[in-house]
N, C-alpha and C positions, 0 to 999 in steps of 0.2 A: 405496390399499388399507390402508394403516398407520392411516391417520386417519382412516377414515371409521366413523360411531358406526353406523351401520344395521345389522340384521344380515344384508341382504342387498342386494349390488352388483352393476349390469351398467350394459352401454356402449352407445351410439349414435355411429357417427360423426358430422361435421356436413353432408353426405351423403345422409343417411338420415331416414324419418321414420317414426315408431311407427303401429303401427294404435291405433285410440281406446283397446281394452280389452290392449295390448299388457303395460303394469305389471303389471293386475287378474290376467289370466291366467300372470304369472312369480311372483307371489306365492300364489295360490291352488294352485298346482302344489308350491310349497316348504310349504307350510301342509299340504297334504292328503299329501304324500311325505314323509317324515321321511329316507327313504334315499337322498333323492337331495339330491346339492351342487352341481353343476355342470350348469347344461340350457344350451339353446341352438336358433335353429330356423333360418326358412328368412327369404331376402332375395327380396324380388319386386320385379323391373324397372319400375323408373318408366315406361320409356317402349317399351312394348310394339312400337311397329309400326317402331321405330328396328333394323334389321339386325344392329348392334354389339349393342345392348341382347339380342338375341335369342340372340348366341353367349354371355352374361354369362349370360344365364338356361340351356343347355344347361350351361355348365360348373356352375354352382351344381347343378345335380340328380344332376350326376358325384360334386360332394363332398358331396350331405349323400340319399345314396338314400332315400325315404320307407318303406320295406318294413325299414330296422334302427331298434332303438332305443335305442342308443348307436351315438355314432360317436366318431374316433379324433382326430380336427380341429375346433375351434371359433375361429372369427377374432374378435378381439380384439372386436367389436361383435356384436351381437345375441347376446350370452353372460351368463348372472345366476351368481353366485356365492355360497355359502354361506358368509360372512364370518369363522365360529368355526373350521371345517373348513381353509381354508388359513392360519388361522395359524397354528391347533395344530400342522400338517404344514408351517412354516415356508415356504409357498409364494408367491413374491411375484413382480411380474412385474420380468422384468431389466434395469433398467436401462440398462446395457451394450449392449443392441441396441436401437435407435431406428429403423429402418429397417422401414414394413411387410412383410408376409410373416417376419418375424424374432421379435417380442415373444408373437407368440399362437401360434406354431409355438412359443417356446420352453416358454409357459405350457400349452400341451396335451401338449408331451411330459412334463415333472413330475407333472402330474395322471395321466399311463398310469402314470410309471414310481412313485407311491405308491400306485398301485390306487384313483383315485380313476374313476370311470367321469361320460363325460360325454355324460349324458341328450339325446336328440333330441325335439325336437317342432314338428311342420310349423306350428302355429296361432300359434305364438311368430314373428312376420314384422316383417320393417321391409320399407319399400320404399326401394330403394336407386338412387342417381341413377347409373348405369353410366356408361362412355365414350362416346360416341354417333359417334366415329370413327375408322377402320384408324390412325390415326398415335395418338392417345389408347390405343384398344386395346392398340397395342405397347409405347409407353412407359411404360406400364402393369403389362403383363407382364415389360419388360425389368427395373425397378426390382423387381418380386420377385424374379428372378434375383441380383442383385446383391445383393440385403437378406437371402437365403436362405443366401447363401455366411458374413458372421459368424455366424449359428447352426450349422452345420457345425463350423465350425471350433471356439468355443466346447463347443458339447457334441458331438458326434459324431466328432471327429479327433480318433485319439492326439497327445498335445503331442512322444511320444518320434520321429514318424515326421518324418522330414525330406528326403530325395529323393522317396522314396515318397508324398511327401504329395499332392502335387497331381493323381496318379493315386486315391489312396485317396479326396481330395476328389470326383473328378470321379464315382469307383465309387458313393457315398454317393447322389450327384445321379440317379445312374440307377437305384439301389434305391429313394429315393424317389417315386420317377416311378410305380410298379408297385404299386398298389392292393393291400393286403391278400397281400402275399407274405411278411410278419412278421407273426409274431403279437404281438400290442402295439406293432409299430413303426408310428411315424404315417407318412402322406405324408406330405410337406414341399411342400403347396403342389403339387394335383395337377395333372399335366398331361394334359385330356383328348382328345379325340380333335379336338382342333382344330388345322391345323397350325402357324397364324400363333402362336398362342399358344405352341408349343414352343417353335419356331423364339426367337419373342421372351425366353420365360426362360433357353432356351441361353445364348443371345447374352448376356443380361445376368450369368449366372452366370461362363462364362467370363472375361468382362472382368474379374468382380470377381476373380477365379483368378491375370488377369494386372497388376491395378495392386494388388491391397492387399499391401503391404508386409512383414505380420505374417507372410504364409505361407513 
């Protein structure tokens, strides 16, 4: 982000692959918007008749509902950026958290908490190569559990709280969990009505609760 001359930036994992007109259509949106700086859209399952792939595509329609037109979470991919706008607002992504579920939670929280609003749009798609099975799906889930707890701690846990912490930790994980019950507070990485998926980011969050050192 420091170094790039464009004045405008977004991601693909290696993952994922863009629709033909996917650039055309994130540039044409920043060109004919002058108001907007942050868009982002939707991921459509490579492999539709795969089960797993199919709970991946249920949870994407939990996080990015098509009936709003800003939402409060954009992941690290399929996101464009308006390059002037976070510098001005000194917003870069943290290096400090290397862990997915961590760097683009932390980048969409900045963007709420400067009032920068991040535009949704369903045409903006990559297709995204999902898990395509129950141990994939978990270990999956479970490492956002785990990569979700340094963002907590970093920005959402007082430094001053120290017995209390890991209860305050755990309280954070279950307000996150609850869609739209803050206003301007993001999920953290929603958890939707799927149960393996809970179950698996529990699971990962609390380990990281019980081995990381810092807390």
């Amino acid at each position: 982000l420091g170094k790039t001359l464009s004045n405008i930036f977004c991601f693909v994992d290696d993952d994922e692959i863009p629709t033909p007109s996917w650039l055309k259509k994130i540039s044409d949106i920043f060109v004919s918007h002058s108001e907007i700086n942050v868009l982002t859209g939707t991921k459509k399952i490579m492999f539709p008749n795969n089960y797993w792939n199919q709970v991946w595509n249920l949870i994407s329609k939990k996080m990015y509902p098509r009936y709003k037109t800003c939402v409060q979470f954009a992941s690290a991919s399929n996101t464009a950026y308006r390059t002037v706008t976070l510098r001005t607002k000194s917003i870069y992504f943290d290096e400090r958290l290397t862990g997915s579920a961590s760097e683009d939670s932390a980048m969409s929280l900045l963007l709420l908490r400067n009032n920068i609003d991040i535009h949704f749009f369903p045409d903006i798609r990559l297709d995204h190569e999902y898990r395509t099975t129950l141990m994939g799906f978990f270990t999956q889930w479970f490492f956002y559990g785990v990569n979700t707890f340094p963002f907590h701690r970093l920005y959402l846990i007082p430094v001053g709280l120290r017995i209390h912490r890991f209860l305050y930790a755990l309280t954070r994980l279950l307000i996150s969990t609850c869609k739209g019950l803050l206003p301007k507070y993001i999920p953290i990485k929603y958890i939707p009505g799927v149960l393996v998926s809970q179950i698996a980011f529990i699971t990962g969050y609390m380990f990281s609760l019980v081995t990381n050192r810092r807390t």
